[in-house]
Every structure is written in C-alpha cells, then in structure tokens.
C-alpha positions, 0 to 999 in steps of 0.5 A, a space after each residue: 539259507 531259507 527257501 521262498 516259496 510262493 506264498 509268502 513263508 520261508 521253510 524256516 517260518 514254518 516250521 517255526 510255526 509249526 513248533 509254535 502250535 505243537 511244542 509248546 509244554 516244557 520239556 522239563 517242568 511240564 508247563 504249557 506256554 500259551 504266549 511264547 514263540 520259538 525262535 529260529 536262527 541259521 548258520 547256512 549249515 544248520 538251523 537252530 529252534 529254541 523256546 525258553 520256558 519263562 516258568 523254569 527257564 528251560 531251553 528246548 532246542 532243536 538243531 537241524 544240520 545239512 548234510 555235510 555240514 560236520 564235514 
C-alpha cells in the first residue's frame, strides 16, 4: 500500500518518477530510452520497478521488501 501525501503523488509515483529521470540507460546494452517509463507494481510486501529495454529486451528490476516481509 502507497501513502497519499498531500500533493497529490503517491510514494510509488514518485519514486517511479524519479527512475524515469535517473534510469533510463540500459543496464545491459547501454541504450538510452528517452520515451520509455518504468512501471511500478506492489504485492503489500513489497514494490517492484520494471523497464523493459525496447532495443534488447533487457529487464531492469528493482524490487523493495518491507521489512518482515520474507518472515
């Protein structure tokens, strides 16, 4: 579950956002994805960021787990 803040964005908008403008180059084949998007999902215990590289095919993932969630 994502937090609401007040200004209208959830934690997981923005730090979605933020690897929109910071992540962008493939991990793999170095190519620079100036149109793509990451997307975000959540399971409660944890959040998974993804892009797909469209020149490879490459998954970059980021996965976040709440603590005690492997518990």
């Amino acid at each position: 579950m994502s937090y609401q803040s007040g200004i209208g964005t959830t934690t997981l908008d923005s730090l979605r956002e933020r690897y929109n403008e910071t992540r962008m180059r493939c991990t793999a084949c170095g190519y620079h994805d100036a149109d793509g998007k990451w997307t975000a999902a959540t399971t409660g215990g944890e959040i998974s960021y993804e892009h797909v590289c469209p020149s490879c095919g490459h998954v970059d993932e980021v996965v976040i787990k709440r603590k005690g969630a492997d518990e």
